[in-house]
C-alpha positions in Angstrom: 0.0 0.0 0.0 3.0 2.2 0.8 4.3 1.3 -2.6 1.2 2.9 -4.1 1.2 5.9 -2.3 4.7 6.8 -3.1 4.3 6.2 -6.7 1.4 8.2 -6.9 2.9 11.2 -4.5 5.3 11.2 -7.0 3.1 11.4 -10.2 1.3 14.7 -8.3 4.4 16.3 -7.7 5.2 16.4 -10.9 2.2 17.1 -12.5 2.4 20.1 -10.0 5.6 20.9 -11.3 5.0 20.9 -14.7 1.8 23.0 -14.4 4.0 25.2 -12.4 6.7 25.7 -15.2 4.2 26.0 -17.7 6.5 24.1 -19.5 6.8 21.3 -22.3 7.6 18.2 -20.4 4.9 16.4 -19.4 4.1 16.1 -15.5 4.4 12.2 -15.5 8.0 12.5 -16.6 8.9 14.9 -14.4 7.4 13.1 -11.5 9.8 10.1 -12.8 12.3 11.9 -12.8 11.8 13.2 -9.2 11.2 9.8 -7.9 14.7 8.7 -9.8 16.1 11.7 -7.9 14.8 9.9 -4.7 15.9 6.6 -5.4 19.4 7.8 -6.0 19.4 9.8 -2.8 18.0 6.9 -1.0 15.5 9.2 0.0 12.8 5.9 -0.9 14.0 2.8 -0.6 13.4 0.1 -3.8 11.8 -2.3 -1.6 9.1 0.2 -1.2 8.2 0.1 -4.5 8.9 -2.5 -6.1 5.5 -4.6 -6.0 3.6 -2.1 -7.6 6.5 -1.4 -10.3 6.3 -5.0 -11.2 2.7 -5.2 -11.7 2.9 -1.7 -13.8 5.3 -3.6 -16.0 3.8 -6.8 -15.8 0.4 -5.1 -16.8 2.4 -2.4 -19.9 0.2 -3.4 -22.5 -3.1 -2.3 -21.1 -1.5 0.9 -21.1 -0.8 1.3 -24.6 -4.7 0.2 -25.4 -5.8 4.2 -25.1 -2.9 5.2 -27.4 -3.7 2.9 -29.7 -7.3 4.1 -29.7 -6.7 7.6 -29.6 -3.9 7.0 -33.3 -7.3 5.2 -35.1 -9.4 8.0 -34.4 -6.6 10.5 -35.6 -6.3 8.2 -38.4 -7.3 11.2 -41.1 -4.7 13.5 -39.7 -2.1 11.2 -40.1 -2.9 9.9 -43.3 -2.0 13.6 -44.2 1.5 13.7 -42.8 2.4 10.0 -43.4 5.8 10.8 -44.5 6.6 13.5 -41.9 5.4 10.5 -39.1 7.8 8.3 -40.9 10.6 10.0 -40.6 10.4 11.4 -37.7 9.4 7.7 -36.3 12.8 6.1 -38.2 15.2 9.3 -37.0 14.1 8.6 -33.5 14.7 4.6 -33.4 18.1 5.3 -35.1 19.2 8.3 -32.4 17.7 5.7 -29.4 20.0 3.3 -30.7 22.9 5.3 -31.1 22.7 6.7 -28.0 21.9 3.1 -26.2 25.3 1.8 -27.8 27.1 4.6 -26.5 25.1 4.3 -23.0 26.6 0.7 -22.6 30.5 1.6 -23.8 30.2 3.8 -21.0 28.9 2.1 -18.6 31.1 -1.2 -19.5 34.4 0.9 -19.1 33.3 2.3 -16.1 32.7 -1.2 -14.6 35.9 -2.2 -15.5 37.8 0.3 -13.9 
């Protein structure tokens, strides 16, 4: 139940946030990013968490079910700007993967020193 709490204190704070900033990043990231923040500091401690993290990630896919949706009914607009969703969609997998690759050299050099 604590588990819960914490993960949705989080969420709050940064929807707070971000409605504070008025700014372009979504409150649910910056609510992970805050409870990142916390987990580094060791302000909350994994164990807290970590039931209700593994049934969000067990349960990913019923998440995706709105998106889904909500791309079919904007199915007009993107048959407009299919090439612009193309490439932006192929640019992004190639940068993820570039920067993934380089994400791991680092961290495999610095666990060998």
């Amino acid at each position: 139940m604590a588990g819960i709490f914490i993960v949705l204190l989080f969420y709050v704070l940064g929807e707070l946030v971000g409605w504070l900033i008025n700014g372009f990043i979504p409150g649910s990231v910056i609510g992970m990013i805050l409870l990142f923040a916390a987990l580094c500091l060791k302000l909350v401690k994994p164990g807290h968490i970590k039931p209700v993290a593994k049934f969000l990630c067990d349960n990913m896919a019923l998440f995706f079910v709105p998106a889904g949706v909500g791309i079919i009914n904007a199915l007009d607009i993107l048959s407009a700007y299919w090439q612009a969703v193309l490439v932006a969609c192929a640019v992004s997998t190639v940068v993820v993967i570039i920067v993934v690759a380089f994400t791991q050299q680092w961290f495999e050099k610095r666990k060998q020193q």
